[in-house]
C-alpha positions as CSV (number, residue, x, y, z in Angstrom):
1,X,0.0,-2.8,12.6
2,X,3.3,-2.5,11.2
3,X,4.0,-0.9,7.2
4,X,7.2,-1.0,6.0
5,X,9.7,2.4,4.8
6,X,11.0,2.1,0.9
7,X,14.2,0.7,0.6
8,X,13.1,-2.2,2.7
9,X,14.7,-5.8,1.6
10,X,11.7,-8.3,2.0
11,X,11.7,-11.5,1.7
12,X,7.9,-13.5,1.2
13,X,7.2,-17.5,1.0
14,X,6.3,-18.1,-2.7
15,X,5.5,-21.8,-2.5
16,X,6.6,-24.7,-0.7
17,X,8.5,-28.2,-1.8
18,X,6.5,-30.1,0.0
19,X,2.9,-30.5,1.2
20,X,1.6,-33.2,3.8
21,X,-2.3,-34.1,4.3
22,X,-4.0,-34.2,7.2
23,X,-7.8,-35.0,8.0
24,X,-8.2,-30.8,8.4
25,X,-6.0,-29.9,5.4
26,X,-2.7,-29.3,4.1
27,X,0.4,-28.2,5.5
28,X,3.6,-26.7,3.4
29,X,7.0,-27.7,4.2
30,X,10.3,-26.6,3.4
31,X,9.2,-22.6,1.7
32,X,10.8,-21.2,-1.2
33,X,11.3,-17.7,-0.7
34,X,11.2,-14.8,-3.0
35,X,13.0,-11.4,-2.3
36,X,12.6,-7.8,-3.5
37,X,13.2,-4.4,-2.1
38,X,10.1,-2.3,-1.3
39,X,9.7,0.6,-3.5
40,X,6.6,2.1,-2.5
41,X,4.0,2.2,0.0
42,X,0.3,2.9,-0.5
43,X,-1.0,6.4,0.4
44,X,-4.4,4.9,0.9
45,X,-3.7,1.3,2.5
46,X,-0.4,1.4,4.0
47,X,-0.5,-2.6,4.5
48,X,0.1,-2.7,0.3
49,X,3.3,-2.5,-0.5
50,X,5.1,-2.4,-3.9
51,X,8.0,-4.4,-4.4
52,X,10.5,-4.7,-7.1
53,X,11.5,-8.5,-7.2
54,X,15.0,-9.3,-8.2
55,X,14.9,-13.2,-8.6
56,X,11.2,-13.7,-10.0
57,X,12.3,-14.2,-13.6
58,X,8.9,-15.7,-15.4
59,X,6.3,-13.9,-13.2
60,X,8.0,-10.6,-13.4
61,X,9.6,-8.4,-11.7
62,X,7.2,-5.9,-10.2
63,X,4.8,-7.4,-7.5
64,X,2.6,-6.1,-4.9
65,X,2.3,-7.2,-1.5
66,X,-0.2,-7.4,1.3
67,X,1.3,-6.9,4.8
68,X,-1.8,-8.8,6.3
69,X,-2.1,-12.0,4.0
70,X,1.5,-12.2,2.3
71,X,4.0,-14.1,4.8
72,X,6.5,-11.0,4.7
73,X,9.9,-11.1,6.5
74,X,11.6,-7.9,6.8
75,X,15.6,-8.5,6.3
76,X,16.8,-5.3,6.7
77,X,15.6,-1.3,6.4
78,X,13.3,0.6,8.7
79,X,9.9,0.3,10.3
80,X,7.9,2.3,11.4
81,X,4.5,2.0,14.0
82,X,1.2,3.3,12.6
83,X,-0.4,5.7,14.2
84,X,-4.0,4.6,15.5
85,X,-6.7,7.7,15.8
């Protein structure tokens, strides 16, 4: 499992435009993105990540991510590999 370094710009899918129905459920089309640069990682669960967001404006700007459920890009910084014991 990857975890990201701080200083990492992110970028995760917020929402989408569009949504299309199928017999076995919805699909999103066309995501809008939100980005932020991670500044820190959790000591206990290095898969939560806090990010400061610079273009949420009515949700705030301080959000916290889950490397596992959040659909997380990584546009630029360092990564590192767990180490698994």
């Amino acid at each position: 499992m990857r975890a990201l370094k701080q200083g990492a710009l992110v970028r995760w899918i917020e929402d989408y435009s569009i949504y299309a129905a199928y017999d076995d459920g919805l699909i999103g089309y066309d995501p809008t993105y939100r980005h932020g640069i991670v500044i820190d990682v959790s000591a206990v669960d290095t898969n939560k990540v806090a990010v400061y967001c610079y273009d949420c404006k009515e949700e705030g700007h301080w959000i916290i991510l889950d490397l596992v459920l959040d659909e997380l890009d990584i546009l630029s910084g360092e990564t590192y590999e767990k180490e698994i014991r």
